[in-house]
C-alpha atoms as a printed R data frame, in Angstrom:
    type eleno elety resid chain resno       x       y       z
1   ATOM     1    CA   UNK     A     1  79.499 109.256 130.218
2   ATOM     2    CA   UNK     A     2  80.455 110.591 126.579
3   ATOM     3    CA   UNK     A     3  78.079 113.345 125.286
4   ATOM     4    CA   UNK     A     4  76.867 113.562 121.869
5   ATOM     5    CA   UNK     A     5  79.425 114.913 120.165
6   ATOM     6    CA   UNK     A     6  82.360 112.678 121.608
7   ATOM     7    CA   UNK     A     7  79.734 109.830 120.331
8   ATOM     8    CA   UNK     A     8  79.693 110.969 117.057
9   ATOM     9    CA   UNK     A     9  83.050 111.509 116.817
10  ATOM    10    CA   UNK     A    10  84.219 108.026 117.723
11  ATOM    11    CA   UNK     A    11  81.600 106.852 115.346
12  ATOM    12    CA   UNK     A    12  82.918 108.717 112.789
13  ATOM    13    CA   UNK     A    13  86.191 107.651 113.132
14  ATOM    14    CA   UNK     A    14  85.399 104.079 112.051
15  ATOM    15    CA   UNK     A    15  84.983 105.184 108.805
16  ATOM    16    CA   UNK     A    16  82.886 104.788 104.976
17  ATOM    17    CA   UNK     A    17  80.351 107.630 106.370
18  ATOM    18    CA   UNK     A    18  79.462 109.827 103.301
19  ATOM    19    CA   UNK     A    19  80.532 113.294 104.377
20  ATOM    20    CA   UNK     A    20  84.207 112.138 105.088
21  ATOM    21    CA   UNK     A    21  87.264 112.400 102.848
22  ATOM    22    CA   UNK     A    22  88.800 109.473 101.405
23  ATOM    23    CA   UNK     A    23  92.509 109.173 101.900
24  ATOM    24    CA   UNK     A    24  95.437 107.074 101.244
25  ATOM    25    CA   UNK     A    25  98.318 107.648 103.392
26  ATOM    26    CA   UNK     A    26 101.887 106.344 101.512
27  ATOM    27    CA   UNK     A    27 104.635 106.828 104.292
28  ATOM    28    CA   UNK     A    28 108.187 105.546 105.386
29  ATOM    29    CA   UNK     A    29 107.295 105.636 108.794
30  ATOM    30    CA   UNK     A    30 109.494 103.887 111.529
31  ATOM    31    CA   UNK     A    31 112.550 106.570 111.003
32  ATOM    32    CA   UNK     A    32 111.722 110.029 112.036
33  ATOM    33    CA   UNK     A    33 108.664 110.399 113.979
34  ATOM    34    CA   UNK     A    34 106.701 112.709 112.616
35  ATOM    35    CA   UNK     A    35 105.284 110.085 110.073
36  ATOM    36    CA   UNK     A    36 103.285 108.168 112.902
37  ATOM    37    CA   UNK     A    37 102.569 111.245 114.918
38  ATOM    38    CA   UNK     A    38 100.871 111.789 111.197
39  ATOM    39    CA   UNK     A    39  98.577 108.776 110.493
40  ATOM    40    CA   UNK     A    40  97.865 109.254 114.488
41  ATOM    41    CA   UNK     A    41  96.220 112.393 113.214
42  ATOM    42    CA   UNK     A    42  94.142 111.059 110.347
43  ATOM    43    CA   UNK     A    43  93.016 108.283 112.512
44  ATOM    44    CA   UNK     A    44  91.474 110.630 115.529
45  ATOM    45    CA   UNK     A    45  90.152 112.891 112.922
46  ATOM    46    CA   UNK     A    46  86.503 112.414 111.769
47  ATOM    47    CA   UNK     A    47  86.748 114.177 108.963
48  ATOM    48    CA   UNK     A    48  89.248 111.262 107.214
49  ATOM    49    CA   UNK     A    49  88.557 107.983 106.182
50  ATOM    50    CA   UNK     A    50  91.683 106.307 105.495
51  ATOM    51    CA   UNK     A    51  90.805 103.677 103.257
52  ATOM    52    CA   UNK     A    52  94.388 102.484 103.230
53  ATOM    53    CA   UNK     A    53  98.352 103.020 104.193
54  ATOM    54    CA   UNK     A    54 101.044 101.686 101.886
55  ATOM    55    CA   UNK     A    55 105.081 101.975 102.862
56  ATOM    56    CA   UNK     A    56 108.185 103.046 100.813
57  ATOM    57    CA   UNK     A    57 111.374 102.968 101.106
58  ATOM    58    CA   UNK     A    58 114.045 100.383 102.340
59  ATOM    59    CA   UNK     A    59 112.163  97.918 104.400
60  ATOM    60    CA   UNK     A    60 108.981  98.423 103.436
61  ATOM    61    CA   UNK     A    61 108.008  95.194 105.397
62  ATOM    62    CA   UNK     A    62 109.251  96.472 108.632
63  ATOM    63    CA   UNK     A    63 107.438  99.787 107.976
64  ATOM    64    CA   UNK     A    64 104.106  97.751 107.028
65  ATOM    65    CA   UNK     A    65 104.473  95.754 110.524
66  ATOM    66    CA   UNK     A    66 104.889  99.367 112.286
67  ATOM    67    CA   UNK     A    67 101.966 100.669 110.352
68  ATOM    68    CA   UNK     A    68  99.821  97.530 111.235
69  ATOM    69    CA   UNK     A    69 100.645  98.087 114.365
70  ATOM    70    CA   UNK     A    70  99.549 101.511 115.283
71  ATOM    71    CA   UNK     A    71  96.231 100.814 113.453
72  ATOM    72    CA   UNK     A    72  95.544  97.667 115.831
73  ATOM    73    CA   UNK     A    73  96.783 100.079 118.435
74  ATOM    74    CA   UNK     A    74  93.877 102.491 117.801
75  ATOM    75    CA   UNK     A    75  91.364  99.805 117.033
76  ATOM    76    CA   UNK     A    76  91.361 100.318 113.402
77  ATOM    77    CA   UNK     A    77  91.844  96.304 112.499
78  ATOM    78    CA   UNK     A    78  90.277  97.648 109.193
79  ATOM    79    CA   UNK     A    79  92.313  99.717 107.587
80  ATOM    80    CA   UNK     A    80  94.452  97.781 105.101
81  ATOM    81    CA   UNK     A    81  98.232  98.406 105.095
82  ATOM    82    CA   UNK     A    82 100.502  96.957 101.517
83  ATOM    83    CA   UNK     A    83 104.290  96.887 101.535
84  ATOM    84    CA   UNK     A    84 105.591  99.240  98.323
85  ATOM    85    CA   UNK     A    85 108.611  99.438  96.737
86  ATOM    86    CA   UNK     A    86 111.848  99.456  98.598
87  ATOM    87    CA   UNK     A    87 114.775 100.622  95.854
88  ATOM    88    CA   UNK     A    88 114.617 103.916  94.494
89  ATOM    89    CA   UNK     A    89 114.195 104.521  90.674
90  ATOM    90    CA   UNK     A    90 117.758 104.945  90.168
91  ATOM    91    CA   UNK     A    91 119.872 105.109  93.821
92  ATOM    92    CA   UNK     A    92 120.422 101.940  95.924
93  ATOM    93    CA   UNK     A    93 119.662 101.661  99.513
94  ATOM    94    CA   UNK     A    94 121.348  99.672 102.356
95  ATOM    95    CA   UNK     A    95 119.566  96.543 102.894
96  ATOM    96    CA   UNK     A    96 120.573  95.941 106.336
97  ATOM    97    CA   UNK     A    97 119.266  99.242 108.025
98  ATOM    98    CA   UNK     A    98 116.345  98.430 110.476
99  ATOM    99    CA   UNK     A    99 113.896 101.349 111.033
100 ATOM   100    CA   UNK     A   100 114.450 102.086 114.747
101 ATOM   101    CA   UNK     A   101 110.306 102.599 115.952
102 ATOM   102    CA   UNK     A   102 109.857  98.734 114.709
103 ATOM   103    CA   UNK     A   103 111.520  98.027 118.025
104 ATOM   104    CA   UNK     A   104 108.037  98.661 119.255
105 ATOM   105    CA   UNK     A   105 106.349  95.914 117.122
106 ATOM   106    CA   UNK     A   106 106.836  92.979 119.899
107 ATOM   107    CA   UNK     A   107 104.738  90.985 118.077
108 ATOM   108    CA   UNK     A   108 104.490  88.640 115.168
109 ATOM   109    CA   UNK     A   109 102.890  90.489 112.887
110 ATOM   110    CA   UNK     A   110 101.428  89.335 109.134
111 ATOM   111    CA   UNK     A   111 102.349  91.784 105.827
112 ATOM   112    CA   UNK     A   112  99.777  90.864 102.821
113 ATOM   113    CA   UNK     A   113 101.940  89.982 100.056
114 ATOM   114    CA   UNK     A   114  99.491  89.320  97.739
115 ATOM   115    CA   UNK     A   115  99.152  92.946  96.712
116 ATOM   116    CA   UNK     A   116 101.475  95.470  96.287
117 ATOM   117    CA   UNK     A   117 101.394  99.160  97.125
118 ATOM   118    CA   UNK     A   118 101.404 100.175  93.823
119 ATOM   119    CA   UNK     A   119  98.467  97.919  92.661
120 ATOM   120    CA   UNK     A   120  96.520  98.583  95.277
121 ATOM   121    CA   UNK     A   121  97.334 102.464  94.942
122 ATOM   122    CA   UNK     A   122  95.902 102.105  91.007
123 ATOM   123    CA   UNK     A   123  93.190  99.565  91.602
124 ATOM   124    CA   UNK     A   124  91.511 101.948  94.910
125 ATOM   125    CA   UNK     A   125  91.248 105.127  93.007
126 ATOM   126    CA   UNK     A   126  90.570 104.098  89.584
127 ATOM   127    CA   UNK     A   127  87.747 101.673  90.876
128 ATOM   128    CA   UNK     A   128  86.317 104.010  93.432
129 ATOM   129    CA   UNK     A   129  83.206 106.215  92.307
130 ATOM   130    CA   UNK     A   130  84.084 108.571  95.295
131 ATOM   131    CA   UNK     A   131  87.349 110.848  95.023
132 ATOM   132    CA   UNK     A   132  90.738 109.294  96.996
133 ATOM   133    CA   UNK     A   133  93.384 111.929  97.842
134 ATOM   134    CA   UNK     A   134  96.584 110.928  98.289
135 ATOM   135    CA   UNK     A   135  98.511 111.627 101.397
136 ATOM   136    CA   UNK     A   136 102.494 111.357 100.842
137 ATOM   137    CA   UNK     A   137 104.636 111.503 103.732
138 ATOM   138    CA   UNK     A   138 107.884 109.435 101.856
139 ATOM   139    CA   UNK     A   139 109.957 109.508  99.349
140 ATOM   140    CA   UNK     A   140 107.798 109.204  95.970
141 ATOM   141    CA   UNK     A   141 108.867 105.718  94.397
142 ATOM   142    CA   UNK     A   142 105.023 104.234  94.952
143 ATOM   143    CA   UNK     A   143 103.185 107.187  93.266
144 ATOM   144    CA   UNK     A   144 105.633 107.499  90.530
145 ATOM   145    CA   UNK     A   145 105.430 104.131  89.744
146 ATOM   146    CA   UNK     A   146 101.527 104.171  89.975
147 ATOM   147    CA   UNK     A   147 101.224 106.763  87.842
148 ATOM   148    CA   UNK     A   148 103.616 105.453  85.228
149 ATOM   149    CA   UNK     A   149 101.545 102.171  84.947
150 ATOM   150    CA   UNK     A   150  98.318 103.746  85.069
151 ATOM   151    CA   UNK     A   151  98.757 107.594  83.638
152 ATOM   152    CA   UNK     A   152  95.146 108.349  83.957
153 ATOM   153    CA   UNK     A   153  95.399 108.395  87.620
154 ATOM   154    CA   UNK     A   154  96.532 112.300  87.275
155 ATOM   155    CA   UNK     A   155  92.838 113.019  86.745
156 ATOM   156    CA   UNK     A   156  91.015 110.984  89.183
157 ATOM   157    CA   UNK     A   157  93.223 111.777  92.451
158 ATOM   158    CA   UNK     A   158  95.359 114.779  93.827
159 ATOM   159    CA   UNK     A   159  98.592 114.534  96.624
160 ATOM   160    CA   UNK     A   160  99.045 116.270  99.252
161 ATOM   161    CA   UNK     A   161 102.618 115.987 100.050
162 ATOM   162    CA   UNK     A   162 105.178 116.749 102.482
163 ATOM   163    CA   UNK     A   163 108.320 117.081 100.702
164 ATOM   164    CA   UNK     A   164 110.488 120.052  99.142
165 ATOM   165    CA   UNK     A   165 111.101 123.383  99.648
166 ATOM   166    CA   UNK     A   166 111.166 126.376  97.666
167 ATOM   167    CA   UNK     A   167 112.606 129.508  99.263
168 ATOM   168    CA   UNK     A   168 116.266 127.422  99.987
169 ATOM   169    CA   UNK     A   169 118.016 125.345  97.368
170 ATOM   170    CA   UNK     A   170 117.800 122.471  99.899
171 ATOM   171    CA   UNK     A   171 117.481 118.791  99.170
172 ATOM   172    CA   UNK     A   172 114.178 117.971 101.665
173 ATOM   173    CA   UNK     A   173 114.548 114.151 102.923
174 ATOM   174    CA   UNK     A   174 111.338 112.971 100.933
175 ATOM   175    CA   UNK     A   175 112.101 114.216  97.587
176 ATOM   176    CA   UNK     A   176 116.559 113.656  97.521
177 ATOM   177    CA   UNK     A   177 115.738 110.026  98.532
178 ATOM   178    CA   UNK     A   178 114.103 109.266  94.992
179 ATOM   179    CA   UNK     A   179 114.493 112.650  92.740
180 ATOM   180    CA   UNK     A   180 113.650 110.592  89.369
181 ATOM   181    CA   UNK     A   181 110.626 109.778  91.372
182 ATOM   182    CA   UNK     A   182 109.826 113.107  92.619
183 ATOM   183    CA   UNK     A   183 110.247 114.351  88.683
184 ATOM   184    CA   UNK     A   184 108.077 111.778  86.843
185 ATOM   185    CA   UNK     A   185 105.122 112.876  89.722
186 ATOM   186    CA   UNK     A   186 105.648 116.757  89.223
187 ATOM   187    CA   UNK     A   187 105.929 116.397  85.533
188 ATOM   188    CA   UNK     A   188 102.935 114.004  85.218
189 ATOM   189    CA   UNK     A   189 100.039 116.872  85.673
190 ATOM   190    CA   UNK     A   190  98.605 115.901  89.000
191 ATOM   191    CA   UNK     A   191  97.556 118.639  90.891
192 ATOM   192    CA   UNK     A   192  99.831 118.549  94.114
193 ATOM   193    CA   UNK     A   193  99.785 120.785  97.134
194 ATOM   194    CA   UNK     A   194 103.420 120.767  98.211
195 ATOM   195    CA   UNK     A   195 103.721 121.030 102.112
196 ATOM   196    CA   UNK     A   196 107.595 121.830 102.174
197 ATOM   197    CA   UNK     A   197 110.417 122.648 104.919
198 ATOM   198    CA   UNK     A   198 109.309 126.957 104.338
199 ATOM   199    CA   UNK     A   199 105.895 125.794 106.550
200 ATOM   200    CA   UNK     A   200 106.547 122.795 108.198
201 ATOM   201    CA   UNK     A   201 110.391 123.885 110.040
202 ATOM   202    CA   UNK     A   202 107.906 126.394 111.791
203 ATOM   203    CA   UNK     A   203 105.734 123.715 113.119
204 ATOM   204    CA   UNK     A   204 108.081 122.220 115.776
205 ATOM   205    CA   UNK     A   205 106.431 120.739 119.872
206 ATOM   206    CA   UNK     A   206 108.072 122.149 122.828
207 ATOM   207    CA   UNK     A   207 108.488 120.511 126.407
208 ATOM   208    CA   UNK     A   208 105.191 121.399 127.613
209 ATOM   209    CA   UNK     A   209 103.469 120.028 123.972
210 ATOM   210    CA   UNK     A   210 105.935 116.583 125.130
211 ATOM   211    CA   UNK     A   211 104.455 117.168 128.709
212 ATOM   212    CA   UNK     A   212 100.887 116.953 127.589
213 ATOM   213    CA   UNK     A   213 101.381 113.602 125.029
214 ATOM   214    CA   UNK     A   214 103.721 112.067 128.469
215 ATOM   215    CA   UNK     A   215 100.672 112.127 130.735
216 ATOM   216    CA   UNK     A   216  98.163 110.777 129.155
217 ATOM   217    CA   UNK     A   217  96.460 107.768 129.914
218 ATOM   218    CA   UNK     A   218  95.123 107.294 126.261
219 ATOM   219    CA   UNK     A   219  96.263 103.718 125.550
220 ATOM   220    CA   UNK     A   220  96.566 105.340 121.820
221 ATOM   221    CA   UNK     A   221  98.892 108.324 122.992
222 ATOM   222    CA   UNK     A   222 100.913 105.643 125.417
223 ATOM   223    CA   UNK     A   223 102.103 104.467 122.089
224 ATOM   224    CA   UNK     A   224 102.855 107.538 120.367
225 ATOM   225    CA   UNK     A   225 105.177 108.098 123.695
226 ATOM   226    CA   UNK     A   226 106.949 105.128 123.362
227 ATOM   227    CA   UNK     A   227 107.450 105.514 119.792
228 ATOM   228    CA   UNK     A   228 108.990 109.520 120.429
229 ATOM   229    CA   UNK     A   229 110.988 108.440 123.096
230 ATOM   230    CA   UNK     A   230 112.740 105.300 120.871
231 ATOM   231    CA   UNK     A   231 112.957 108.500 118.231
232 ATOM   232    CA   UNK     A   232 114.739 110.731 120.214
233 ATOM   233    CA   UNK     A   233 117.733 108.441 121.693
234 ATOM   234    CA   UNK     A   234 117.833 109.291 125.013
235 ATOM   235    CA   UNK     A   235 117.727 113.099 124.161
236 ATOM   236    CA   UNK     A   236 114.969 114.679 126.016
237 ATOM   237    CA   UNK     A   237 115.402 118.062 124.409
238 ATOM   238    CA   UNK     A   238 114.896 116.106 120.987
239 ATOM   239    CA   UNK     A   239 111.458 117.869 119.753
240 ATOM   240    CA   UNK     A   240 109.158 116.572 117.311
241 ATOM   241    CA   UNK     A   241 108.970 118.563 114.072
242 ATOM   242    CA   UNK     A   242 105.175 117.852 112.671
243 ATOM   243    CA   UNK     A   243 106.314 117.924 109.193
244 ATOM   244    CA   UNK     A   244 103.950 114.706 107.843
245 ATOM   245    CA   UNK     A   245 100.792 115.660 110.480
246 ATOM   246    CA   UNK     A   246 100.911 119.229 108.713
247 ATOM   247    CA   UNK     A   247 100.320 117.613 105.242
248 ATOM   248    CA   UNK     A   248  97.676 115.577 106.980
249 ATOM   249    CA   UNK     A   249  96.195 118.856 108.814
250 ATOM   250    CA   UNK     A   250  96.409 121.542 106.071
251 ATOM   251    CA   UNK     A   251  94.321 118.819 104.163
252 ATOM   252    CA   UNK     A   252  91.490 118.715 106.651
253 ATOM   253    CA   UNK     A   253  91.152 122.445 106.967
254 ATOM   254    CA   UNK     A   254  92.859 124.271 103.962
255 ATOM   255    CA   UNK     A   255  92.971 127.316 106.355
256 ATOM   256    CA   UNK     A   256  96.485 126.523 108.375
257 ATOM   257    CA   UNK     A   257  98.003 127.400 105.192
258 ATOM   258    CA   UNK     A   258  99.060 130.068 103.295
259 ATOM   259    CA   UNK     A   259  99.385 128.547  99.348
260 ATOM   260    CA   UNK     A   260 100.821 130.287  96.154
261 ATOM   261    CA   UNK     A   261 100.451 128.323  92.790
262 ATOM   262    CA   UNK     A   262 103.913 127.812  91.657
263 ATOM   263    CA   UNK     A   263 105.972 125.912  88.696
264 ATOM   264    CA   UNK     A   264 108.108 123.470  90.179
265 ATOM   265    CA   UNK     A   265 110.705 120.797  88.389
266 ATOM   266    CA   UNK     A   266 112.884 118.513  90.141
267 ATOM   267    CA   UNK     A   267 116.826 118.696  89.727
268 ATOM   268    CA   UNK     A   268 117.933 115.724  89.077
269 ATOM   269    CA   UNK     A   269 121.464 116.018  87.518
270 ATOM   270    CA   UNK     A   270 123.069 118.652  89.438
271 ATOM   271    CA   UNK     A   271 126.241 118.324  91.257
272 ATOM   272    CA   UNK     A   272 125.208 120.344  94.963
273 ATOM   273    CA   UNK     A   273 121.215 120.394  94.095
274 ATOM   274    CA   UNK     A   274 119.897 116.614  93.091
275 ATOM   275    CA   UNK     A   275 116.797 116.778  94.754
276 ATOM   276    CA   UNK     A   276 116.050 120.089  95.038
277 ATOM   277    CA   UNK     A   277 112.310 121.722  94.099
278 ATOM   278    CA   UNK     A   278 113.180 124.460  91.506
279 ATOM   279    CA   UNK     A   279 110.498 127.383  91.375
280 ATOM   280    CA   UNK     A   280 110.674 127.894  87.450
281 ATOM   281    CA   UNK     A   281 108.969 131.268  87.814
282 ATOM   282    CA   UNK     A   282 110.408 134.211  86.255
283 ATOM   283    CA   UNK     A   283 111.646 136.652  88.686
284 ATOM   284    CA   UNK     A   284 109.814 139.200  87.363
285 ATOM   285    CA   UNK     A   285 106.676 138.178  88.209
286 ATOM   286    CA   UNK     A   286 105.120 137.008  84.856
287 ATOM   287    CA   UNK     A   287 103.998 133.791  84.112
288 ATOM   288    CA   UNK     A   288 102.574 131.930  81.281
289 ATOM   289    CA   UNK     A   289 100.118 129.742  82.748
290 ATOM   290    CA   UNK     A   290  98.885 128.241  86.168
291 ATOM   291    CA   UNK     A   291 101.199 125.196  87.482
292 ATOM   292    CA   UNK     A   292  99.993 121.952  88.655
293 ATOM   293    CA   UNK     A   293 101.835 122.961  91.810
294 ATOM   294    CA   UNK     A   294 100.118 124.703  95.045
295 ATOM   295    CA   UNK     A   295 102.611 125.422  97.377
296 ATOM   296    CA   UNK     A   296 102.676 126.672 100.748
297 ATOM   297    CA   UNK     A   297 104.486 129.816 101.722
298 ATOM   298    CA   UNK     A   298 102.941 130.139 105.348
299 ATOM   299    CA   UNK     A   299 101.492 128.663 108.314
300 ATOM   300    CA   UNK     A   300  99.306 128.966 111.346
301 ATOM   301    CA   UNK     A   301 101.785 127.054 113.690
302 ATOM   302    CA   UNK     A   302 100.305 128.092 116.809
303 ATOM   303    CA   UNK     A   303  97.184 127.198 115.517
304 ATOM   304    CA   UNK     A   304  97.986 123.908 113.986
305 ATOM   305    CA   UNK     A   305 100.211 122.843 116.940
306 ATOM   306    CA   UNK     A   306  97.058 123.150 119.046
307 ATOM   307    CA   UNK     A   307  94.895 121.600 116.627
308 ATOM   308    CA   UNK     A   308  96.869 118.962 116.456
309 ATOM   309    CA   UNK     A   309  97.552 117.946 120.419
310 ATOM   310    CA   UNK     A   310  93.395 118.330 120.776
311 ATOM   311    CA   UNK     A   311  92.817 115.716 118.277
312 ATOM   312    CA   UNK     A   312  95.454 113.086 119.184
313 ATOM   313    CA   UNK     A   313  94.571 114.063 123.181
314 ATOM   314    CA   UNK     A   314  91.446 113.901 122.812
C-alpha cells in the first residue's frame, strides 16, 4: 500500500496542478544518453509539468518516435511531442545517420506533422497566462528560429540550457552543432542559465549508480536500461555523464549549483574555436552591466547524483 506522500506524488506527476513549473523540454535525444536519462527526470519529478517535448537535429522524426516512446513508457500518453528542424542554420548534416536508442522503438509509432516545433514552441508560451521555461538539451536551431519569428518571446520565457563551457576554449556538442543558432539565442536578450561542461563533466554514474538503475523492476527504469546499454556498445565501463538531467535538476532546485552572471558571445568565424562560449568579461574584474547570461561555475555532484537515482528509482 502507497502512503500519502507516494500518492501525491504520482498524482502530481500527471500534471496542470497549480504549484508546478511549466516546462518545455527541446532535445536531440536518441544519440548520447544523457538526453532521455533527462526527460526521465522531469517526468518522475512533481515539481515539473512538461507541457511538451520538441526534437532537433538530423532526424528529428526518429527522435520524436523515441520521445513518444518513453512518454507512453511512463504513462504520460499526454504530453505532446513535435518534430523541429533538422538542418542547422548554416552547416549540413548527413541524412542517412539513424540515432542508435530508436532501435528501441519496436513499434509503429505516429509523429504529428501538422505542427512544427517551432510553432508550437511560439504558440505555447505566447498564449499561456502561466510562465513556460524552456529546457534545452540540443543543439539550438528550434529556439533560434522561434525567437527570430516571434522576438517577443525573450520576455515571456527563460532557457535553461545544457550547452557550452566557459573556463576551456572548447566547442561543447550542443552549441558547435548550430553556432549561428547558439549566437542569434545569446544575442537575443533572453535570460539563460547556461549549464556547461565546467559543472556537468563532474556529474558522471559509477558501477554501483549502473548497479542500482540494472535491478530494478520499475517497468520505467527497465527502459532507461535498455536504452544505456544500446548507448554504451557493449562497453560496460561506458558511464553515463548526466549532462541534460543536470539542466533539468539545477532547474528544480537552484541549489545544486553554483552560478556567476557572465557575458557570453558565440564564436562563430574562428578557425580552432567555431562554437565556442566566449566570457567577454574583462580580466580585471570590471564590468559595465549585468549579462543576460547566468552561468554555472560549480556543482553539488554528490548531491545531485543522489537526487537524481531517488527520483528515477523511486
Amino acid at each position: 500500500m502507497k502512503d500519502t506522500k507516494d500518492i501525491e506524488i504520482l498524482t502530481n506527476n500527471k500534471g496542470g496542478h497549480d504549484n508546478m513549473k511549466r516546462v518545455i523540454i527541446d532535445t536531440d535525444i536518441g544519440d548520447d544518453i544523457d538526453d532521455a536519462l533527462a526527460i526521465a527526470l522531469a517526468l518522475s519529478s512533481c515539481e515539473l509539468d512538461v507541457v511538451g517535448i520538441t526534437t532537433v537535429f538530423r532526424n528529428t522524426t526518429l527522435r520524436a518516435k523515441l520521445a513518444r516512446k518513453l512518454l507512453d513508457v511512463f504513462d504520460r500518453p499526454d504530453i505532446p511531442v513535435f518534430k523541429g528542424i533538422e538542418k542547422p542554420i548554416l552547416n549540413d548534416w548527413d541524412k542517412s545517420l539513424i540515432p542508435p536508442q530508436v532501435e528501441a522503438v519496436k513499434e509503429d509509432i505516429i509523429v504529428d506533422d501538422k505542427t512544427s516545433a517551432v510553432d508550437f514552441i511560439v504558440e505555447k508560451i505566447m498564449n499561456s497566462n502561466e510562465r513556460i521555461t524552456l529546457i534545452t538539451i540540443g543543439p539550438l536551431t528550434n529556439i533560434a528560429t522561434a525567437i527570430i519569428k516571434e522576438p517577443r518571446l525573450k520576455d515571456k520565457t527563460s532557457i535553461y540550457m545544457m550547452g557550452g563551457m566557459y573556463s576551456q576554449a572548447f566547442p561543447e556538442w550542443n552549441i558547435y552543432c548550430d553556432p549561428e543558432a547558439a549566437r542569434v539565442v545569446f544575442s537575443s536578450g533572453i535570460h539563460i542559465t547556461m549549464i556547461g561542461l565546467d559543472v556537468t563533466l563532474k556529474c558522471r554514474l559509477d558501477r554501483n549508480s549502473l548497479d542500482r538503475i540494472y535491478s530494478s523492476e520499475s517497468k520505467n527504469v527497465r527502459f532507461l536500461t535498455e536504452l544505456i546499454k544500446i548507448w554504451q556498445e557493449g562497453n560496460e565501463d561506458r558511464y553515463p555523464i548526466l549532462h541534460d538531467p543536470l539542466a533539468v535538476a539545477s532547474f528544480i532546485n537552484p541549489e545544486f549549483v553554483k552560478r556567476k552572471n557572465m557575458g557570453i558571445v558565440i564564436e562563430t568565424r574562428g578557425e580552432f574555436t567555431r562554437g565556442v562560449t566566449v566570457v567577454t568579461d574583462s580580466p580585471y574584474g570590471t564590468r559595465n552591466r549585468n549579462s543576460n547570461v547566468d552561468v554555472c561555475i560549480d556543482v553539488d555532484s554528490k548531491g545531485f547524483i543522489e537526487f537524481f537515482l531517488d527520483r528515477i528509482l523511486r
